[in-house]
C-alpha positions as CSV (number, residue, x, y, z in Angstrom):
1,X,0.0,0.0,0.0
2,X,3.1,2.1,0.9
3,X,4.6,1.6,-2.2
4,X,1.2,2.6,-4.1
5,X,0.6,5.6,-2.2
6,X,4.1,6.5,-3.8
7,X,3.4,6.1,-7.6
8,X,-0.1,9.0,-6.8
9,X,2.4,11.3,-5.1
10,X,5.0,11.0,-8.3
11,X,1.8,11.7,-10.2
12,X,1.0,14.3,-8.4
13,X,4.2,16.0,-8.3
14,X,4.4,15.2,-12.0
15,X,1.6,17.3,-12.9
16,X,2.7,20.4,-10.6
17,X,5.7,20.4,-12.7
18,X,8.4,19.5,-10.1
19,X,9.9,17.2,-12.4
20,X,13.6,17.2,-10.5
21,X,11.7,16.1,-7.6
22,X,10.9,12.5,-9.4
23,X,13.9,11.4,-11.6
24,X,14.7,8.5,-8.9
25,X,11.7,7.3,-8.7
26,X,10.4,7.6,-12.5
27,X,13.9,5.9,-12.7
28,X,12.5,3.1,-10.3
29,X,9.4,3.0,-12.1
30,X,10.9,2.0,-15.3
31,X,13.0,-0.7,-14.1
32,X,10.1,-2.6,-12.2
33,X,7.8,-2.2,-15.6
34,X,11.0,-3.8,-17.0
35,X,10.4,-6.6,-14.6
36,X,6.8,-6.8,-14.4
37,X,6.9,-9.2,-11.6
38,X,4.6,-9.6,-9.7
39,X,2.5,-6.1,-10.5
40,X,-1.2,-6.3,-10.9
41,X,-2.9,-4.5,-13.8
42,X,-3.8,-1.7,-11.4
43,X,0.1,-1.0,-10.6
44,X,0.9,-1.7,-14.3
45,X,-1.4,1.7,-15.3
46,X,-0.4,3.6,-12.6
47,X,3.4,3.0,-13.5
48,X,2.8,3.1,-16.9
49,X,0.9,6.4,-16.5
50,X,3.1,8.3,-14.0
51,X,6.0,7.6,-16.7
52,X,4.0,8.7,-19.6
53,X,3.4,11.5,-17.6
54,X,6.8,12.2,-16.8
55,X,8.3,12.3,-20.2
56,X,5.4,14.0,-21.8
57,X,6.8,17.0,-19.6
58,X,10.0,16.3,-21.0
59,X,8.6,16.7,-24.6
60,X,9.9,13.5,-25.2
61,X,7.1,11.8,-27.2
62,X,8.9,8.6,-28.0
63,X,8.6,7.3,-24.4
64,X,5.7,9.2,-23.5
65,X,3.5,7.8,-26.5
66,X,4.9,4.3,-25.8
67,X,4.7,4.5,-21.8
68,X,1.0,6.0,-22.5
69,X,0.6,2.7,-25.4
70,X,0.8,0.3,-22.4
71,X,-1.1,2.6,-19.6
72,X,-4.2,1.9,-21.5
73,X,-4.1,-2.0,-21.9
74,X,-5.1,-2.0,-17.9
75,X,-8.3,-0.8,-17.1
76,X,-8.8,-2.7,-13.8
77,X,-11.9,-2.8,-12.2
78,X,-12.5,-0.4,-9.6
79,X,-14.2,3.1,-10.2
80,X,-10.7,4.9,-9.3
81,X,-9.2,2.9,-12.0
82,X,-11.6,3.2,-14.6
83,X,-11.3,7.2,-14.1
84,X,-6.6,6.7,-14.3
85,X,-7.5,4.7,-17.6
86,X,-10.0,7.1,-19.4
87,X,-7.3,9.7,-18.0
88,X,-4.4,8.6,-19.6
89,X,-6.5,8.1,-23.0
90,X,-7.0,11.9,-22.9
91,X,-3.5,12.8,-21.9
92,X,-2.4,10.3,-24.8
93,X,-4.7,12.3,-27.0
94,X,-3.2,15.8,-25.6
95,X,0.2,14.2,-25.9
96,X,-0.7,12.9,-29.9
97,X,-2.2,16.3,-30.8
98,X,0.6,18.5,-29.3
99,X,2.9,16.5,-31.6
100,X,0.5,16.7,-34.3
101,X,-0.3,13.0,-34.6
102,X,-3.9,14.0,-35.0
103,X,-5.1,10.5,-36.9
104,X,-3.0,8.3,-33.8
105,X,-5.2,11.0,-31.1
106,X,-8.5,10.1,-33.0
107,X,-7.6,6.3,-33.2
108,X,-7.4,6.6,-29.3
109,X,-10.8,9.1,-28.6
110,X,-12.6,6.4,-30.8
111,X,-11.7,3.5,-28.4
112,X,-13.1,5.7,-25.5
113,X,-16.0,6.3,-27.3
114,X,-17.1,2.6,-27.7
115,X,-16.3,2.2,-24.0
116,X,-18.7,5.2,-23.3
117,X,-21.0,4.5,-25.4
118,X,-21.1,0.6,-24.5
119,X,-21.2,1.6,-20.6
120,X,-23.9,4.7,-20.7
121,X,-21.6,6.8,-19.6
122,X,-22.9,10.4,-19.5
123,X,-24.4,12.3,-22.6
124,X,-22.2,15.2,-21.7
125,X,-18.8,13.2,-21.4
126,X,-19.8,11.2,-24.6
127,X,-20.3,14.7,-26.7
128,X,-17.2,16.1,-25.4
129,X,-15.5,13.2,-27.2
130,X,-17.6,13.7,-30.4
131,X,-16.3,17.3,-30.1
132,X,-12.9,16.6,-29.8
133,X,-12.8,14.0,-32.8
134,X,-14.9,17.2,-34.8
135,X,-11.7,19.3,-33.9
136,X,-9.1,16.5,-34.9
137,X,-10.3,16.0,-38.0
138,X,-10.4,19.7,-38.8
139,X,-6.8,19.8,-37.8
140,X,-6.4,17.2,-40.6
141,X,-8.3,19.4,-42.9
142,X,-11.0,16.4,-43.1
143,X,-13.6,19.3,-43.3
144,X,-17.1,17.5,-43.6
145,X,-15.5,14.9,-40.8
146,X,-14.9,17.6,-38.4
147,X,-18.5,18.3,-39.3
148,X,-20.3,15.5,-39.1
149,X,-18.9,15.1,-35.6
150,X,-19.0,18.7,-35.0
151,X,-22.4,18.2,-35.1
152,X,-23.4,15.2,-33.1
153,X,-21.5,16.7,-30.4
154,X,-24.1,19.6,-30.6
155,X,-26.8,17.5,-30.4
156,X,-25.8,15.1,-27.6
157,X,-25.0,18.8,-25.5
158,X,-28.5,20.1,-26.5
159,X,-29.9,17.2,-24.7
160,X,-28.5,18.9,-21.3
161,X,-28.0,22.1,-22.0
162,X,-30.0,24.8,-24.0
163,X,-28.1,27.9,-25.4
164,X,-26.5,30.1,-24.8
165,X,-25.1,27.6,-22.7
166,X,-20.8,27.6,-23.0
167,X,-20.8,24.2,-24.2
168,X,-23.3,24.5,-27.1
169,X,-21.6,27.9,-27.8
170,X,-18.1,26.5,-28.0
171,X,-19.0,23.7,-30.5
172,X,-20.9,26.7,-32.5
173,X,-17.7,28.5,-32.8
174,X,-15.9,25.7,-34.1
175,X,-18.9,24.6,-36.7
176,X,-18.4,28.5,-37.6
177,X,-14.8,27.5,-38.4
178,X,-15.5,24.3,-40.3
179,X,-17.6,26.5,-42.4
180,X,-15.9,28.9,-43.3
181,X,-12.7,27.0,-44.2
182,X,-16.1,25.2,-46.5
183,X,-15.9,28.7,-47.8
184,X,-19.9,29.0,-46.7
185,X,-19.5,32.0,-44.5
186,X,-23.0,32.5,-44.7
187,X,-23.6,29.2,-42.8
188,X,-21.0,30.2,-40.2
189,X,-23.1,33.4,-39.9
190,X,-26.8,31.6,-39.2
191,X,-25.2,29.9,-36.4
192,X,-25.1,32.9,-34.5
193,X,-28.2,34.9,-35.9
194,X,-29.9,31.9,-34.9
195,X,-28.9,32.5,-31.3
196,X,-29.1,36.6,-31.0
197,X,-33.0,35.8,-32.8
198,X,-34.1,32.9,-30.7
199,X,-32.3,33.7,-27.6
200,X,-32.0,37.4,-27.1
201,X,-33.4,36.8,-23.7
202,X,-31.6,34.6,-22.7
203,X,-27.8,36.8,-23.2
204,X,-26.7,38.9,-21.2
205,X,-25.0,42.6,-22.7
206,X,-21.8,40.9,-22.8
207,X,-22.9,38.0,-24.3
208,X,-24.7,39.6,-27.0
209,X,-22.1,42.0,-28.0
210,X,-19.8,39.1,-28.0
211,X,-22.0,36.7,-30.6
212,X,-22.8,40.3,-32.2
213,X,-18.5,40.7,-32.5
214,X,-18.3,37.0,-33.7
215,X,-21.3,38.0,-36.5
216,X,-19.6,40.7,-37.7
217,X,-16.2,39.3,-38.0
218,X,-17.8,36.6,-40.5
219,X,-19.6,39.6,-42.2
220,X,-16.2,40.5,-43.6
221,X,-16.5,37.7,-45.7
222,X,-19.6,38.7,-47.4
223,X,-20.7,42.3,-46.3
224,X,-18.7,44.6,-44.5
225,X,-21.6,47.4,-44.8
226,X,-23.1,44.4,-42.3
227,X,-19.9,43.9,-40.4
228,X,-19.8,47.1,-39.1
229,X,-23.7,47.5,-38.1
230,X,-23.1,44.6,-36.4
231,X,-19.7,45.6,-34.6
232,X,-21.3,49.1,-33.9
233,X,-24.1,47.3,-32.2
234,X,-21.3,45.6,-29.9
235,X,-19.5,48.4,-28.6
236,X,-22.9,50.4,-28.1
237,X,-23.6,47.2,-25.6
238,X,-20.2,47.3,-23.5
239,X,-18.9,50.4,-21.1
240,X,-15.2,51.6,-22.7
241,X,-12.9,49.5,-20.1
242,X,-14.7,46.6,-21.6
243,X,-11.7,44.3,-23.8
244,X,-15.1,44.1,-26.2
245,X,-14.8,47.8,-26.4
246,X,-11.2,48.0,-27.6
247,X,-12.3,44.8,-30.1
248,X,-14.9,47.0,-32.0
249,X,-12.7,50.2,-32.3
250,X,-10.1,47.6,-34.2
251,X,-12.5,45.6,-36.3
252,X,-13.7,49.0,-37.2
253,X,-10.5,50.4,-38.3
254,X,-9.9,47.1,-40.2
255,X,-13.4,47.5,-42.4
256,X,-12.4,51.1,-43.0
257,X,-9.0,50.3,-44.1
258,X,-10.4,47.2,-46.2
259,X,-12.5,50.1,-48.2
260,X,-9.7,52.4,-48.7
261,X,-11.7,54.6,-46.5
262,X,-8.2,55.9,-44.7
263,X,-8.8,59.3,-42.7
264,X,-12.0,57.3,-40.9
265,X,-9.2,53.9,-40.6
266,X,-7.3,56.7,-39.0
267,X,-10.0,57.8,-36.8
268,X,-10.8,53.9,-35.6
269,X,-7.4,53.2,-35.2
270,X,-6.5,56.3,-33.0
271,X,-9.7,55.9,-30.3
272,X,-8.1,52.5,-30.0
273,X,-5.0,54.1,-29.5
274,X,-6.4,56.1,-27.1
275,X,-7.3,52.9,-25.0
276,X,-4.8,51.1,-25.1
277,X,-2.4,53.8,-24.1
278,X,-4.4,53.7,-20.5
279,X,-4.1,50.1,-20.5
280,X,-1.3,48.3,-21.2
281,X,2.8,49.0,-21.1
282,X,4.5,51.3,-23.6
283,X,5.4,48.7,-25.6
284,X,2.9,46.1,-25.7
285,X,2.2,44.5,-29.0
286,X,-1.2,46.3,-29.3
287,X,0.2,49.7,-29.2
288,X,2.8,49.0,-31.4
289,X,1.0,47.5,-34.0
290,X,-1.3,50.7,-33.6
291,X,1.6,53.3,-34.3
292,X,2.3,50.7,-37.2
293,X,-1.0,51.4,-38.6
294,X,-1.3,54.4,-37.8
295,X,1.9,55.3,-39.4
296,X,1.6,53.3,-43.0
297,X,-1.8,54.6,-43.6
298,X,-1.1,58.4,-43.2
299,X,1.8,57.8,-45.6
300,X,-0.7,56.4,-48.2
301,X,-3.1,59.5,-48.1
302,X,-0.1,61.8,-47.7
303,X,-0.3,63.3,-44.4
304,X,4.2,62.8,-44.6
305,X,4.2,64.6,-40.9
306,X,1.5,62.9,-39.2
307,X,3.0,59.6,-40.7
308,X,6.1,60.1,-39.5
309,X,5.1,61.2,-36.0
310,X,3.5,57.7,-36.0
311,X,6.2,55.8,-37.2
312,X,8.8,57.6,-35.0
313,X,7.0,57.1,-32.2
314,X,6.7,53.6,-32.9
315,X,9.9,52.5,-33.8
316,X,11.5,52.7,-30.5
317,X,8.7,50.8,-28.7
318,X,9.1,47.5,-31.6
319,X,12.4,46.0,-30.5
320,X,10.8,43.0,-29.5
321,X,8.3,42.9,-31.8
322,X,10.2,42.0,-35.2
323,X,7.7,41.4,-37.3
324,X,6.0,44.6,-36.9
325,X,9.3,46.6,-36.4
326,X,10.4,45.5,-40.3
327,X,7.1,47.4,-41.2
328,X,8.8,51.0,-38.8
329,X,11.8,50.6,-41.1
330,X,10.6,50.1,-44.5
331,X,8.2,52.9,-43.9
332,X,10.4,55.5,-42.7
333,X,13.0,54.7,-45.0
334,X,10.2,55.8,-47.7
335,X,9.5,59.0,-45.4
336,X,13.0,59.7,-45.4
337,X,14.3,59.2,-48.9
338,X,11.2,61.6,-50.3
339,X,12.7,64.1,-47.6
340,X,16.2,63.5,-48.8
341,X,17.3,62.7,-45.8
342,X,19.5,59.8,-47.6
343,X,21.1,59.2,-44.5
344,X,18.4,58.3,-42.4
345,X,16.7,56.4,-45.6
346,X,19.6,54.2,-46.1
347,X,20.0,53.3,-41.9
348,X,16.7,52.7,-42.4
349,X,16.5,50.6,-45.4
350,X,20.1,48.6,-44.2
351,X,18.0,47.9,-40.8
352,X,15.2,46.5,-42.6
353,X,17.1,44.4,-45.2
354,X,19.1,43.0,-41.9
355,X,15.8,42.1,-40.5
356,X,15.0,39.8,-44.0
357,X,19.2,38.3,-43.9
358,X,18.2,37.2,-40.2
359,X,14.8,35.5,-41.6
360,X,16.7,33.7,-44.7
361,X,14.4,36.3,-47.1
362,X,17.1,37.5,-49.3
363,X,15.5,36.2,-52.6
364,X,12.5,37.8,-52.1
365,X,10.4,40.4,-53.4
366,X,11.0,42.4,-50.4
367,X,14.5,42.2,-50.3
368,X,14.8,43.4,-54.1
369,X,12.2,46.4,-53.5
370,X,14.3,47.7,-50.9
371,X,17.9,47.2,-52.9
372,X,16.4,49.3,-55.7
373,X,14.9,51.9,-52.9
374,X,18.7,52.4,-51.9
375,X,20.1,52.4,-55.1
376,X,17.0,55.2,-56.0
377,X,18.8,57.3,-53.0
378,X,21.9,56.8,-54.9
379,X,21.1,57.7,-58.2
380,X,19.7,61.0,-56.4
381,X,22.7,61.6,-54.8
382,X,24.8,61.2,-58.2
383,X,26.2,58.2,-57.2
384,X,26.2,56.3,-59.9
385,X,28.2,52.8,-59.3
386,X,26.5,52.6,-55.8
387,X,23.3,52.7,-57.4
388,X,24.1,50.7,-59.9
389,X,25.5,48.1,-58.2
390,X,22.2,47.8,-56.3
391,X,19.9,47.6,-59.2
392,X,22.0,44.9,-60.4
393,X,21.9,43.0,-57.3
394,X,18.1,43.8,-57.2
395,X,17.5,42.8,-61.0
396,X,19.2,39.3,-60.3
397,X,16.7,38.5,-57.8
398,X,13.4,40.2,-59.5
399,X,14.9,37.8,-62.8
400,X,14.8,34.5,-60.0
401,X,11.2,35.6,-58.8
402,X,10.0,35.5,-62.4
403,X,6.8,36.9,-64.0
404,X,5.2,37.8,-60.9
405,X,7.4,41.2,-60.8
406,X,7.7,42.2,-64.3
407,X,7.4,46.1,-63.3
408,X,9.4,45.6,-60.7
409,X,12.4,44.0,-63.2
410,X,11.8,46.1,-66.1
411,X,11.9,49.5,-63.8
412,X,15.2,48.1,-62.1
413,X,16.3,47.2,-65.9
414,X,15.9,50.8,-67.2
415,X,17.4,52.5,-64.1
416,X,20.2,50.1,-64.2
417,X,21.2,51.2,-68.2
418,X,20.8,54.7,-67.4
419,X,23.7,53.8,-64.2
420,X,25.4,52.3,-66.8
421,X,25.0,55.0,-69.6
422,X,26.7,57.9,-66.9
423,X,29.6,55.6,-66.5
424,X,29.9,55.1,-69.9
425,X,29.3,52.1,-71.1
426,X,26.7,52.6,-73.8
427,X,26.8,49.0,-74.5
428,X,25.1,47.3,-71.3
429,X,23.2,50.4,-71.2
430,X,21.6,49.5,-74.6
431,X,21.2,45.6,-73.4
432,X,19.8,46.9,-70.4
433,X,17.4,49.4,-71.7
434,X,15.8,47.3,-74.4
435,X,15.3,44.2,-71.6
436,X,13.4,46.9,-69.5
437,X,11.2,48.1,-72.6
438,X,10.5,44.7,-73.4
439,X,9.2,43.7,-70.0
440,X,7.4,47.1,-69.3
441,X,5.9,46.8,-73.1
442,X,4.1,43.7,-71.3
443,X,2.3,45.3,-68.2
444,X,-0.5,47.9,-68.0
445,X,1.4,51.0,-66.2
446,X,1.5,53.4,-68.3
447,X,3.3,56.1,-66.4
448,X,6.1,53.5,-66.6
449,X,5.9,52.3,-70.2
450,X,6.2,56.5,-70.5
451,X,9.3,56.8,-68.4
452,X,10.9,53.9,-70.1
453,X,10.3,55.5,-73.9
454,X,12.0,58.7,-72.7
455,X,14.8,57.1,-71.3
456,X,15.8,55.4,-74.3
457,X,15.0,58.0,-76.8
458,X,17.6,60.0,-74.6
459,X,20.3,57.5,-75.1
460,X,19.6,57.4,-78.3
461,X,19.9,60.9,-78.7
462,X,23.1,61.0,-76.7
463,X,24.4,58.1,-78.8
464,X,24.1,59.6,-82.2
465,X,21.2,57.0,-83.2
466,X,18.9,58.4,-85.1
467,X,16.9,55.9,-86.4
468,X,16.6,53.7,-83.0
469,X,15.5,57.2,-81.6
470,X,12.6,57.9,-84.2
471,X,11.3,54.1,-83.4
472,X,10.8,54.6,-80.2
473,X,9.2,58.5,-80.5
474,X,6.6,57.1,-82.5
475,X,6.2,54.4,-79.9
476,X,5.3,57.1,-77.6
477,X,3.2,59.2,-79.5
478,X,1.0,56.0,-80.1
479,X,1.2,55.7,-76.0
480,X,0.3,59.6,-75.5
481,X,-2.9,59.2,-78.0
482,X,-3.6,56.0,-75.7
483,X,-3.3,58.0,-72.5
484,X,-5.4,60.7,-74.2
485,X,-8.1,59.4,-74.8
């Protein structure tokens, strides 16, 4: 008895985390199961189980998955025992799941299922299973599996509960999910109509600005002039130090931004500044993805000063937010180089193209944009082999990406030529200036098609060519009647 009491203190200890507490006696453990002598089917599980247990928490999944194999060939008989074996099925399951084994973690719900089932166990515990399989298979991507089992699970919990109960709402969520990755958005969207119509009553303010929340986050998929009737009805339903509150104000911006509606994006996004300011530390992720926004979109409607007020602010606060500081330093290196502030561009741009070295992005579209936003600086700056080292290096990679950036490689093209034609070396700058004709001649800009034809009509003038020069005159008279028109 002793000895027994021993194994449910390991396990107990096991699942408060005190790990070095146990070596020894998971060491112990393993050589008795070695031995099996003399153990009876309840020690086997318990051993079994309190090793599983113990390497799960060493994310070792070899031993833990084989260790959690044999804990569930022992049921035993007593109630106590029952409960340790249906226990280590659902650890085996969390264990199976957090490595992404999600057809072994169904394999092992199914078997407790037909012991439920076959033993009337509860209707709840039975749909919690259902619900589980429902969210394994959607894991797996087996949509109308997840479904299926989705809803059963609703079913069986409707037979205990009536909404808005949590359980009923959970499953609803996930069927939401299933649905839309269906692509039936409007399905996902009855779910909870359904509820707000039927149940009203029933919800409290919170509750109904929450479904409301939900509603209009799948509007986005079909109406957004819904989405934000719906979201405005939300916030109108919380006070202001409600999280809900600060939700609203940020699926608002979003819509607004989504429509290229900017100055009222701008207006969303700084009440939610506003907030969140009170709220949280100076450098939380919310508030820096705010000054982000904030930022980027008053550069796009050409408020330069407000945009950088945003941006500088929230630079300083991104350090260990990566992600979102790469979107700081692209954006002020824009700010900066139409300031000519080249210096503060090119920190700026070197920052951000350190940022995509550390990530392995250096043969990306990205990477290139940036290369020939330096070598731009350069070329305004007279510095011709600077800049034309970096459209090179920037054409090599827009050449690897393919069609997908033809304006990108035919701009990069001509700029590089006319690098090559102020150093003097009329013959690269004539390869380089017909590739970037021939690849603009293919895209619908016709700004650039323009700056293109009067770039090599100057060469041509420069270079004595009269005839080469003619061609491409008329070829922009026929793109000035276009544009014309």
């Amino acid at each position: 008895m002793e000895e027994f009491k021993k194994i449910i203190f390991t396990i107990e200890q096991i699942k408060e985390n005190r790990i070095d507490l146990v070596k020894q006696d998971v060491t112990k453990f393993e050589s008795q199961l070695k031995k099996m002598d003399g153990l009876s089917i309840k020690e086997l599980l318990y051993l079994h189980y309190a090793v599983a247990l113990f390497y799960t928490k060493q994310n070792n999944y070899s031993l833990a998955s084989h260790h959690f194999q044999q804990a569930v060939k022992y049921r035993g008989q007593d109630r106590q025992t029952k409960q340790l074996w249906l226990q280590a099925h659902l650890d085996f399951v969390q264990l199976d799941e957090q490595f992404k084994q999600y057809a072994q973690a169904r394999m092992t719900l199914a078997k407790v299922l037909q012991y439920m089932e076959k033993n009337h166990q509860h209707v709840v515990d039975i749909a919690r299973i259902y619900q589980k399989i429902g969210w394994l298979f959607f894991q797996e991507e087996e949509l109308h599996q997840a479904h299926m089992q989705l809803e059963e699970a609703k079913k069986l919990f409707l037979q205990f509960y009536r909404l808005p109960d949590p359980n009923v709402m959970k499953v609803n969520d996930q069927l939401a999910e299933v649905y839309l990755a269906l692509e039936q958005p409007e399905l996902a969207e009855q779910l909870f109509e359904n509820v707000i119509r039927k149940h009203k009553e029933d919800l409290t303010k919170v509750g109904e600005a929450t479904l409301l929340l939900k509603l209009g986050e799948l509007n986005f998929h079909t109406d957004l002039k819904t989405a934000r009737k719906n979201i405005s009805a939300a916030k109108n339903l919380v006070s202001e130090d409600h999280p809900l509150y600060l939700r609203a104000y940020m699926l608002l911006a979003e819509i607004e931004e989504n429509i290229k509606a900017f100055p009222r994006a701008i207006k969303y996004y700084r009440k939610a500044l506003n907030i969140v300011l009170k709220a949280y530390p100076k450098d939380h992720f919310l508030i820096v993805f705010i000054y982000s926004k904030l930022g980027t979109i008053s550069l796009k409607i050409g408020e330069k000063e407000q945009a950088q007020t945003f941006l500088e602010s929230g630079l300083p606060l991104a350090s260990q937010h990566p992600k979102i500081r790469m979107q700081f330093l692209y954006a002020l290196g824009k700010l900066y180089s139409g300031q000519k502030e080249y210096t503060k561009a090119f920190d700026m741009y070197t920052d951000f193209l350190q940022g995509l070295e550390t990530e392995d992005k250096t043969r990306t579209l990205a990477y290139a944009n940036t290369l020939q936003a330096i070598a731009y600086n350069y070329l305004a700056q007279d510095q011709f082999g600077d800049a034309l080292v970096r459209y090179a290096e920037a054409l090599r990679i827009y050449d690897k990406l393919g069609s997908n950036c033809r304006e990108e490689r035919g701009l990069s093209a001509i700029r590089l030529a006319y690098c090559y034609q102020t150093t003097g070396d009329n013959k690269e700058a004539e390869k380089y200036y017909l590739q970037g004709i021939q690849l603009l001649e293919k895209v619908n800009n016709i700004g650039l098609k323009e700056e293109a034809y009067l770039a090599i009509i100057a060469f041509y003038q420069e270079t004595k060519q009269p005839k080469q020069r003619r061609l491409y005159e008329n070829r922009l008279v026929n793109l000035q009647k276009i544009m014309n028109k």
